[in-house]
C-alpha positions in Angstrom: 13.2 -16.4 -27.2 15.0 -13.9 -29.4 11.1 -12.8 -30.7 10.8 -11.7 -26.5 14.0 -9.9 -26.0 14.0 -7.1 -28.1 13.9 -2.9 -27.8 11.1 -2.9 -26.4 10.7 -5.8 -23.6 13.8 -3.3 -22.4 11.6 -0.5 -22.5 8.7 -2.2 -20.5 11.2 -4.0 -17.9 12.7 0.1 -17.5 9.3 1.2 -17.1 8.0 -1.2 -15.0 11.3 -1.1 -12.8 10.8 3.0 -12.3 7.1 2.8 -11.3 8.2 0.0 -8.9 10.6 2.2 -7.0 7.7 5.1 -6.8 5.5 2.7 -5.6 8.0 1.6 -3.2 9.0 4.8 -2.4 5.5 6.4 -1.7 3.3 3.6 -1.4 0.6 4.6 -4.2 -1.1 2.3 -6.3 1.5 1.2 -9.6 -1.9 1.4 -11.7 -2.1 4.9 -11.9 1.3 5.3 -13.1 2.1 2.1 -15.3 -1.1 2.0 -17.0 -0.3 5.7 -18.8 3.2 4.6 -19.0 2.2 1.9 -20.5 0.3 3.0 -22.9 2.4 6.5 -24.2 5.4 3.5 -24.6 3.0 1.6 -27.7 3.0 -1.3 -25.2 0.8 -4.2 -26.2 0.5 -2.3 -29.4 -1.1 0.7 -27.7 -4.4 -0.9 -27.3 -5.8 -0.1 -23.9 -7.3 -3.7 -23.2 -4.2 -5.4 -23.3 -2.4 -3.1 -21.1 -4.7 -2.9 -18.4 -4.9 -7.1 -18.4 -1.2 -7.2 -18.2 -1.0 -4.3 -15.7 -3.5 -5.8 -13.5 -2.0 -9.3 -13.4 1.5 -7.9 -12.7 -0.3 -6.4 -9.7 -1.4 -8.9 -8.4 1.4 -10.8 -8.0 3.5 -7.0 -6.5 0.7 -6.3 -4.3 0.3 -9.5 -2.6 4.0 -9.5 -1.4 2.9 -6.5 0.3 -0.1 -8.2 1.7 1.6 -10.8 3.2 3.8 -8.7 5.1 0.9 -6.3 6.6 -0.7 -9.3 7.3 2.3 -11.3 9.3 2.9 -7.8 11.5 -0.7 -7.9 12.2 -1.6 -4.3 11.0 -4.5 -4.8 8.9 -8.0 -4.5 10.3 -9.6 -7.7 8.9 -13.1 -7.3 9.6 -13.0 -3.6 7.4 -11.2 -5.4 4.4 -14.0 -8.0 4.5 -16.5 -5.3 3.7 -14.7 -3.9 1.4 -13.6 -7.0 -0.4 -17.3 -8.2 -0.1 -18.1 -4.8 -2.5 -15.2 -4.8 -4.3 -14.8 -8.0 -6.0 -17.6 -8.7 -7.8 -17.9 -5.2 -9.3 -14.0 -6.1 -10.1 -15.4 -9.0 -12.1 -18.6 -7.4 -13.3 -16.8 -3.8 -14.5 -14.8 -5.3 -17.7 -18.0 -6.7 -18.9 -20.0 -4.4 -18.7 -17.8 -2.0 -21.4 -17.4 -4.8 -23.5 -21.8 -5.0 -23.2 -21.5 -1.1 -24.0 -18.7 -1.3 -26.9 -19.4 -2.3 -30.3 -16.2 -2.6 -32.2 -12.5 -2.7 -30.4 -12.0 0.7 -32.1 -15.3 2.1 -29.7 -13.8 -0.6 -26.9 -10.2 1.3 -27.3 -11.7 5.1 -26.8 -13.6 4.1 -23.7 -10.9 2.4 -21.9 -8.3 5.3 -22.9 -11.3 8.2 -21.7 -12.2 6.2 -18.3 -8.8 5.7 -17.7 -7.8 9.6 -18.1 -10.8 10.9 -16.3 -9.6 7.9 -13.4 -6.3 9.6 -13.6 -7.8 12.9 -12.9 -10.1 11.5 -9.9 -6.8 9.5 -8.8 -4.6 13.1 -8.5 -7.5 14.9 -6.4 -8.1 12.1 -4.0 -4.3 12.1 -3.6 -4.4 15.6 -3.1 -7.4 15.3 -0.8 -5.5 12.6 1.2 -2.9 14.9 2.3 -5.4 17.6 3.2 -7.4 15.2 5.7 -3.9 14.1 7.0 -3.0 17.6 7.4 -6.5 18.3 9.7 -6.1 15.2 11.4 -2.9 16.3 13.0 -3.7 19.7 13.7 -6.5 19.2 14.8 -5.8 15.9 17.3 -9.7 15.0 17.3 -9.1 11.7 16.2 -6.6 9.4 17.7 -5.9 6.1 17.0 -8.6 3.4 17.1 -7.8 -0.2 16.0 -11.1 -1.7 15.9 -13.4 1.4 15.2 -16.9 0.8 14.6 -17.7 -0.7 11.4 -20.1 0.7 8.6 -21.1 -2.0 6.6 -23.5 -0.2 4.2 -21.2 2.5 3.3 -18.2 0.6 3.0 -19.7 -1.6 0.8 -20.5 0.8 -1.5 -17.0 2.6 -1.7 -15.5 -1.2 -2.2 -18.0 -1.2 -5.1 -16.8 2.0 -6.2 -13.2 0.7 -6.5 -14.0 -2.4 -8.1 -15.7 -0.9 -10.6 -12.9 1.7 -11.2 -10.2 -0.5 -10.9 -12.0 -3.5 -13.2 -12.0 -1.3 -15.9 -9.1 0.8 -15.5 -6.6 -0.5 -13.4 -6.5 2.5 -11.7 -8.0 3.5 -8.1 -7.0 0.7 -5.6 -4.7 2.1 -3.8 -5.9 6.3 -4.4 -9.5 6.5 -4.2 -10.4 4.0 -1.3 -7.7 4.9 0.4 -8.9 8.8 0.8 -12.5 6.7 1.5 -11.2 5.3 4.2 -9.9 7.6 6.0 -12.9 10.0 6.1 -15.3 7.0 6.7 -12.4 6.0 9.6 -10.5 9.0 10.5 -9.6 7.0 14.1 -8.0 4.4 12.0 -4.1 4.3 12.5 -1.9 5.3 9.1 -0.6 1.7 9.3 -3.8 0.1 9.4 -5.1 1.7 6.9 -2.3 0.8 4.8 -2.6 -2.7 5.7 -6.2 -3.2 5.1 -5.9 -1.6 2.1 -3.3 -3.9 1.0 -5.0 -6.6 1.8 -8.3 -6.0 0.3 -6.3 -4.8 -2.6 -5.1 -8.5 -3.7 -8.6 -10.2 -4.0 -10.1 -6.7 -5.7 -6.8 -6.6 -8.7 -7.0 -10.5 -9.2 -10.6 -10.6 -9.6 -9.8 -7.8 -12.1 -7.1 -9.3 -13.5 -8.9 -12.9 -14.3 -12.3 -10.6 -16.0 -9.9 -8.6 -18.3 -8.0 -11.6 -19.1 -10.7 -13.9 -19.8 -12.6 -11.0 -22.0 -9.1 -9.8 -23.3 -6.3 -12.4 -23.1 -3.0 -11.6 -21.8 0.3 -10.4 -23.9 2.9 -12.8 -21.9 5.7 -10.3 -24.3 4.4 -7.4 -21.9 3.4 -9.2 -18.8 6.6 -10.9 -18.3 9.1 -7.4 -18.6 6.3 -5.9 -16.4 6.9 -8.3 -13.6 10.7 -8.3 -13.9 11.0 -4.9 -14.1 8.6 -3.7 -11.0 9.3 -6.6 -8.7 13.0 -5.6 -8.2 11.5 -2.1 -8.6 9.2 -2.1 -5.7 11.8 -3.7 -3.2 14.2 -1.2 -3.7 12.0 2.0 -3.4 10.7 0.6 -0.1 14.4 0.3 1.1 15.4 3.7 -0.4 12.5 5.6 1.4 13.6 7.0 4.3 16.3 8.5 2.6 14.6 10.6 0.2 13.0 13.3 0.6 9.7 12.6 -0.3 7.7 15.6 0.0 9.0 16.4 -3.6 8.3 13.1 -4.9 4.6 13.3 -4.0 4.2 16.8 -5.0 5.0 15.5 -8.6 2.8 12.4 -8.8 -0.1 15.0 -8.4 1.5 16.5 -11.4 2.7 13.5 -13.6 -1.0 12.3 -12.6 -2.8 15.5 -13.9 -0.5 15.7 -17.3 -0.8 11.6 -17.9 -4.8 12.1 -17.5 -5.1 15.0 -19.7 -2.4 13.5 -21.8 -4.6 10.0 -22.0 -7.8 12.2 -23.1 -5.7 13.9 -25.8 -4.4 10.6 -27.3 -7.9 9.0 -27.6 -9.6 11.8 -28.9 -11.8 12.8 -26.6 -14.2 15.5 -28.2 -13.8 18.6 -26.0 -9.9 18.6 -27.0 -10.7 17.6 -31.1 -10.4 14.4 -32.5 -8.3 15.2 -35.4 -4.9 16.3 -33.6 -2.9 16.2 -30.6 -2.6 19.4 -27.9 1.3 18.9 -26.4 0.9 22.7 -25.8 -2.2 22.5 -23.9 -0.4 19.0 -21.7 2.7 21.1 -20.7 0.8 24.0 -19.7 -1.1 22.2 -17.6 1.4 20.4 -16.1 2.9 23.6 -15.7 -0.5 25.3 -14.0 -0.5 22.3 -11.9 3.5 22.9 -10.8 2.7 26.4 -10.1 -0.3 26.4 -8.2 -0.2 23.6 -5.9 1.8 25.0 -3.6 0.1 28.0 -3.4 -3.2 26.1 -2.8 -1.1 23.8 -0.6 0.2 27.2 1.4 -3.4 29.0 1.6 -4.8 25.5 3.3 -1.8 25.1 5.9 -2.5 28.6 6.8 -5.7 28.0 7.4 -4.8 25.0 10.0 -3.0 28.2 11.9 0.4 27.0 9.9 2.8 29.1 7.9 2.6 28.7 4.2 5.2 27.1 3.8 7.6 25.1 6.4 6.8 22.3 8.9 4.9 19.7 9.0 6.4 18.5 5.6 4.4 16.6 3.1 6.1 13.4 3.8 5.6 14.3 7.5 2.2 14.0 7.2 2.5 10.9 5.9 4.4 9.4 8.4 2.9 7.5 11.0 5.8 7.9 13.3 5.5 11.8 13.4 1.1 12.2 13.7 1.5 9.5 17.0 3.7 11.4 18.1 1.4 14.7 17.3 -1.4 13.1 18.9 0.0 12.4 22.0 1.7 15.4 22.2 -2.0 17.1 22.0 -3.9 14.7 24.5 -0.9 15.6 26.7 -1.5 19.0 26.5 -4.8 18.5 26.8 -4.3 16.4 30.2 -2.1 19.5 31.4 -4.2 21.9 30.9 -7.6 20.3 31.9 -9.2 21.2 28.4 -11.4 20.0 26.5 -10.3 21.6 23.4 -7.9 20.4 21.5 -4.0 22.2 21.9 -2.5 23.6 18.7 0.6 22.7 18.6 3.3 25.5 17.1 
């Protein structure tokens, strides 16, 4: 017992309890923050495999809580998750190895996994990013309004739950990011809290098919999984309760940051040959986290102005976000729509 309770089982519980509360407080995937996390700690000796094991099987256990509740309020769209769980799970299984097929030595094994996870970090910040955009149109423009059984695309939807099991079987990273930007272009009719609640539920069979390929290629560190689950259990439960206090349009304005610098920072710490195998570049990580700071508001302002909106001002980020506030944007449209016999959409001030 006293070989498990030491500096740093603190150190992953803390860690693991902080992501939990953004999580809870934003409701984005906990890979693509506690995997870097993680890792810059020297958790699981700072090998990549072991992490993403552990990370993936406290996940599992976070996410389906989540699940469960979606799935009792009846806000998931069943037959979509199907699909995507249908694409998704055995390219979850298949994903972990196939870079063990690839690697020759764990030292080969530990550059991959730190480089796909980096460059996932990167693709995770954009499609955040790019989430908010669509969000952004989608109440300005009031084109789409809420459909709870759209017309399915089997085909297509397949291939992006293939694209996330692949992505999240090796890196833990992309569940709740990348399909969830997929989503809503494929099903920009689909209501915020469906989507949220397919997502979730096509989440828990994607992360514990991942979870069982790592573990059975990699083994799991019980020292790291069990500070992980006591740390972001608690973690989670709280953010959710302290969201709608806090303003939030600051706290996802800095994920896309923390996300950028993590993913750049990953690169850096494996090596990867464009930044120079022989040292690390902290210079080069805070100036891009810097660059990011600066000029994502300004990109932010530029596209809000181009939706006929003032740079800066209302609808906040977290607005957007909200399903509360784009049904009530929606119908505020079609009713001005209605009034004034149009059929153009209304702008609203």
């Amino acid at each position: 017992m006293e070989e498990l309770i030491t500096t740093t089982f603190f150190s992953i519980m803390f860690a693991g309890f902080f992501v939990g509360i953004v999580v809870g407080l934003t409701g984005m995937g906990g890979g693509a923050l506690m995997t870097p996390a993680l890792l810059f700690l020297g958790a699981g000796g700072g090998e990549a495999a072991t992490v993403v094991a552990a990370d993936l099987t406290a996940a599992a256990i976070y996410t389906s809580g989540g699940a469960v509740v979606h799935a009792r309020e009846g806000s998931p769209n069943f037959t979509l998750a199907k699909w995507l769980i249908i694409g998704s799970v055995p390219f979850a299984l298949l994903g972990p190895y196939l870079v063990k097929a690839i690697t020759s030595d764990p030292d080969q094994l530990d550059f991959v996994l730190k480089v796909s996870i980096g460059f996932a970090l990167l693709l995770a910040a954009s499609t955040y990013a790019l989430r908010l955009y669509l969000n952004l149109r989608m109440v300005r423009s009031g084109g789409h309004h809420g459909d709870p059984d759209p017309r399915i695309r089997p085909f297509v939807t397949l291939l992006v739950g293939a694209l996330g099991g692949i992505l999240v079987g090796v890196t833990s990273v992309g569940s709740g990011s990348i399909i969830m930007v997929a989503l809503l272009m494929l099903y920009p009719g689909l209501s915020a809290v469906k989507l949220v609640g397919t997502d979730l539920v096509q989440a828990v069979p994607l992360v514990l098919a991942a979870a069982i390929a790592n573990v059975a290629i990699h083994g799991l560190d019980w020292n790291l999984l069990i500070p992980l689950v006591i740390g972001s259990v608690p973690g989670t439960i709280i953010g959710s309760k302290l969201a709608p206090r806090v303003p939030q349009s600051y706290i996802r304005r800095g994920i896309v940051v923390v996300l950028t610098m993590s993913g750049v920072a990953l690169l850096d710490k494996a090596g990867w040959a464009p930044l120079g195998r022989e040292e690390t570049h902290p210079y080069l990580i805070v100036g891009v986290g810097f660059a990011t700071l600066v000029l994502v508001p300004i990109v932010w302002g530029f596209l809000r102005r181009g939706q006929g909106l003032p740079m800066f001002g209302l609808p906040t980020v977290a607005q957007l976000e909200d399903p509360q506030y784009v049904a009530q944007e929606r119908a505020r449209t079609t009713a001005g729509e209605e009034a004034d016999g149009s059929d153009s959409p209304r702008r609203t001030p």
